[in-house]
C-alpha positions as CSV (number, residue, x, y, z in Angstrom):
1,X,0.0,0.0,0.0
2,X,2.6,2.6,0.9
3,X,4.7,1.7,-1.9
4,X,2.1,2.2,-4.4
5,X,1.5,5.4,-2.3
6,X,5.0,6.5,-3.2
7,X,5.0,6.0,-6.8
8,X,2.0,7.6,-7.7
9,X,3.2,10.4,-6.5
10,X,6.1,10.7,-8.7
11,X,3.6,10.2,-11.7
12,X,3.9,13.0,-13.8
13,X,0.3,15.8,-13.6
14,X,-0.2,14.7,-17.4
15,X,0.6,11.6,-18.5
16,X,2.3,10.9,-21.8
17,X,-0.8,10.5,-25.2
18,X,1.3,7.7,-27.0
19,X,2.4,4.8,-25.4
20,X,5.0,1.8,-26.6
21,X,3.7,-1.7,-26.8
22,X,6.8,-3.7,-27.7
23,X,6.5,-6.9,-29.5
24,X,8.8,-9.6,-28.8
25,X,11.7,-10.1,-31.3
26,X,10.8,-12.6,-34.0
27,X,7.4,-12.7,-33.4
28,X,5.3,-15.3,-35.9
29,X,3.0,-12.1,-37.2
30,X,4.9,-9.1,-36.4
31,X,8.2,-9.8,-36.6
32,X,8.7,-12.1,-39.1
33,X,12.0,-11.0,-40.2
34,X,13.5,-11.2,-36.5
35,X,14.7,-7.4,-36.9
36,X,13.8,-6.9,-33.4
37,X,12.8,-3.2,-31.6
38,X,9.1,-3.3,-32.9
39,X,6.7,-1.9,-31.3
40,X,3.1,-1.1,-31.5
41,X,1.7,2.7,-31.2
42,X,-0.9,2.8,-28.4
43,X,-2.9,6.2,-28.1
44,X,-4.9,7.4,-25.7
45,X,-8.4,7.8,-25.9
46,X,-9.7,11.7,-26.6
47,X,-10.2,13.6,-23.3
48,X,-12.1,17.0,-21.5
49,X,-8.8,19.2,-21.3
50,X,-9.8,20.9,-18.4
51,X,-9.9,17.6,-16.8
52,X,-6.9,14.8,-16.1
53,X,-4.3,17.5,-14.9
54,X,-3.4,15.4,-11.6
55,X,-4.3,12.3,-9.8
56,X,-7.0,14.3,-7.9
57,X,-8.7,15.4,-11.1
58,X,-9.0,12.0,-13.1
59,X,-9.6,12.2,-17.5
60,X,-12.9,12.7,-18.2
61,X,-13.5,10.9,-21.6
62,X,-15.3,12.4,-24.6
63,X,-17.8,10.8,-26.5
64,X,-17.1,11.2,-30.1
65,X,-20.5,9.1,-31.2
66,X,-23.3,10.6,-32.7
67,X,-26.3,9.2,-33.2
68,X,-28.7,10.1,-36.6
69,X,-32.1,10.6,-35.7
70,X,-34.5,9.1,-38.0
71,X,-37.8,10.7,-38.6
72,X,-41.1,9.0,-40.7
């Protein structure tokens, strides 16, 4: 508990938009070649900007659906 305390707090107040996923070297459908240091773009889902500027003040997502109302 305390430890998870303690790094939380050194989180950064905005977190980074892209994230890394690495894929494993000579992996059977991404890596094929075995060139190794692959990796997968990961980004974050759209957000309120005057939300998600510390740990106190969580993202708040927005919804980019729309919906066509149909009229007879």
């Amino acid at each position: 508990m305390v430890s998870s305390e303690i790094l939380m707090a050194s989180e950064s107040g905005c977190p980074i938009e892209v994230h890394r996923i690495d894929i494993e070297q000579c992996d059977e459908m991404y890596d094929r070649e075995c060139a190794g240091g692959k990796y997968i773009p990961f980004h974050r889902a759209g957000y309120d900007r005057r939300t998600g500027q510390s740990p106190n003040s969580p993202r708040e997502q927005v919804s980019e659906t729309t919906h066509v109302q149909r009229s007879r």
